[in-house]
C-alpha positions in Angstrom: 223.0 42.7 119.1 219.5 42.7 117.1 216.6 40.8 119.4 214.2 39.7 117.4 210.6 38.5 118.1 208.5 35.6 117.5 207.1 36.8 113.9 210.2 38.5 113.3 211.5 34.6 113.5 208.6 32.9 111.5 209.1 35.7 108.8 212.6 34.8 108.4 211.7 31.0 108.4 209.0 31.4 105.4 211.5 33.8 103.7 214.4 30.8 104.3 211.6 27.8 102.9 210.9 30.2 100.0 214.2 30.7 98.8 214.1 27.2 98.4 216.1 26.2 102.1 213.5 23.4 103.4 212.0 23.2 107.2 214.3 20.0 107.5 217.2 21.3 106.3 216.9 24.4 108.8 216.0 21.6 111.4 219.2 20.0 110.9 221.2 23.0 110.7 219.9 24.6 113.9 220.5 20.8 115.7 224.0 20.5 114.0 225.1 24.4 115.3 223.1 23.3 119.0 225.6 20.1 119.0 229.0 22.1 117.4 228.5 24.7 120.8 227.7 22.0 123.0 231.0 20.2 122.0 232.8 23.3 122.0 231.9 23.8 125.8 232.8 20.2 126.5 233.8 17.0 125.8 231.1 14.7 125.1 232.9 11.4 125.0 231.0 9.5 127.6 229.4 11.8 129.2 226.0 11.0 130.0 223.1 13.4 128.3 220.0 14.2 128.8 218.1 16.0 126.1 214.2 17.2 126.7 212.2 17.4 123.5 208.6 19.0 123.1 206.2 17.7 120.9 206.6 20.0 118.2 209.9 21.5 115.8 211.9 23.0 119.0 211.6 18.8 119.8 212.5 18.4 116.3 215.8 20.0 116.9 216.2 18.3 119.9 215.9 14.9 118.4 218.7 16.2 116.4 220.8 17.1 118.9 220.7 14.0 120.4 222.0 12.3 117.2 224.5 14.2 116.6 225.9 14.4 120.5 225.7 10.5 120.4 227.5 10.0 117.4 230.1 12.4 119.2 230.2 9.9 121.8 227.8 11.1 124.3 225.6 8.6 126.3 222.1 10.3 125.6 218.8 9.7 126.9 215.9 11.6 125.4 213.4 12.6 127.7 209.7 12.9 125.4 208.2 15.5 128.0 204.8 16.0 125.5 204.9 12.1 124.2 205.3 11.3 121.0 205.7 13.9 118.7 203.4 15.7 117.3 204.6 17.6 114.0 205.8 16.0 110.7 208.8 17.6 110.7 209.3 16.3 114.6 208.6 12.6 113.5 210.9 12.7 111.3 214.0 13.8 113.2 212.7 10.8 115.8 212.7 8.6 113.5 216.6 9.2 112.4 217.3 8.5 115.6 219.7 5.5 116.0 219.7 2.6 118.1 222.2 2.9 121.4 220.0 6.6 122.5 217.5 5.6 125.6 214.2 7.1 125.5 212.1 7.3 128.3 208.9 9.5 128.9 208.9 12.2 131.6 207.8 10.8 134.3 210.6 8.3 134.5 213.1 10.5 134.1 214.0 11.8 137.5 217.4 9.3 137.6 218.5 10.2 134.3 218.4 14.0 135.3 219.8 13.1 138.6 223.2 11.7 137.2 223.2 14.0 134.0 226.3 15.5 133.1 224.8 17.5 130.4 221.0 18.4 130.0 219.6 20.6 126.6 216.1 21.8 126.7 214.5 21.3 123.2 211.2 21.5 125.1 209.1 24.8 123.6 210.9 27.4 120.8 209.9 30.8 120.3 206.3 30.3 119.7 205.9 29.6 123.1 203.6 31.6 125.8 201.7 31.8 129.0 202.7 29.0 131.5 204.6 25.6 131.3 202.4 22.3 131.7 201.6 22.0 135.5 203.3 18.7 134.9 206.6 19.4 133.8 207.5 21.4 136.7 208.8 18.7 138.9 211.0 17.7 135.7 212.1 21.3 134.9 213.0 21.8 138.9 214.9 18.9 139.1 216.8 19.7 136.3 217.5 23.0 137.4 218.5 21.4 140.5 220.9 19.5 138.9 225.0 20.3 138.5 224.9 19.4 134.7 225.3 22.0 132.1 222.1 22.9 131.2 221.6 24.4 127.4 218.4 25.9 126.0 217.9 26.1 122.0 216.5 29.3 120.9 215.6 30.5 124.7 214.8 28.5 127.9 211.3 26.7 127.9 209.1 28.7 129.9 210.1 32.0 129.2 208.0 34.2 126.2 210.5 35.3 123.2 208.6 38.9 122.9 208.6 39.7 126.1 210.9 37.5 128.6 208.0 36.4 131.0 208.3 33.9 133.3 205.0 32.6 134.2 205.6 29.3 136.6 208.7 27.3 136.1 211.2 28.0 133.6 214.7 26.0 132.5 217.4 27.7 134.0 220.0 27.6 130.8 223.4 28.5 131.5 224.0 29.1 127.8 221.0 29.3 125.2 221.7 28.4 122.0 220.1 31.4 119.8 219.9 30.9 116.0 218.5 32.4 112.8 219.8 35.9 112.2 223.0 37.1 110.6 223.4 41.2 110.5 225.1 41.9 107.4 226.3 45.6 108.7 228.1 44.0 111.6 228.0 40.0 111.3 227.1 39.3 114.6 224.8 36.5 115.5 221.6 36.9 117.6 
């Protein structure tokens, strides 16, 4: 398996938009393949979800995510753990959200975690470093604390994608949903 780092990612990202692939496009594909191994790991049907979106593209996918799972049949709440989002691209996968998917800052999210049978953190991507928001580590602990699956897109917020520090409090994924790179010698994903 090839790891590759943060600019080896935003490299294969402008070569992608280049080629003529746009950011939403890639958005939707890395939500769509985030919701197809989610479902493959359960059923969704009624299940109740929990999805925590950042601010910026990794949120992007999340929002995503969350319409895809609750067209699956999943009862989701996303959890906005920055507020609003922030990005263009961001806004605009909130803004294909449907109605029937609860949204609740995160603060108020403590009983939706709580009774969550499924939990994705969309929170921070690659580009992430140094240490979580002093205020989202009551949120990230009780998730961890929870007996949901817990899924991370790209790698779990709070660690660095160079490196793998852990500074503070970090999702603990049980699976992480990596995406981006195809080896044409060996076709394997990383």
């Amino acid at each position: 398996m090839r790891v590759l780092t943060a600019a080896e990612i935003r490299g294969l990202e402008s070569c992608a938009v280049e080629s003529g692939v746009s950011m939403e496009t890639l958005m939707e594909n890395a939500g769509a393949e985030v919701a197809a191994a989610v479902t493959e790991k359960m059923d969704v049907t009624g299940k109740k979800t929990v999805i925590l979106c950042g601010k910026g593209n990794n949120g992007g996918d999340g929002f995503v995510i969350a319409r895809l799972l609750s067209k699956a049949g999943a009862k989701v709440t996303v959890v906005l753990m920055q507020g609003a989002p922030a990005s263009a691209l961001a806004k605009q996968a909130y803004d294909k959200m449907h109605k029937g998917i609860d949204i609740m800052l995160a603060r108020a999210a403590g009983k939706a975690i709580d009774k969550a049978d499924l939990i994705v953190d969309a929170i921070f991507g690659f580009s992430f470093h140094g240490r979580m928001p002093q205020a989202m580590e009551p949120v990230i602990a009780r998730a961890n604390a929870s007996k949901a699956l817990r899924v991370s897109v790209d790698l779990p917020s709070g660690a660095e994608c160079d490196t793998g520090a852990v500074n503070g409090a970090c999702f603990r994924a049980r699976h992480t949903v990596c995406l981006l790179y195809t080896s044409d010698a060996a076709d394997d994903k990383a």
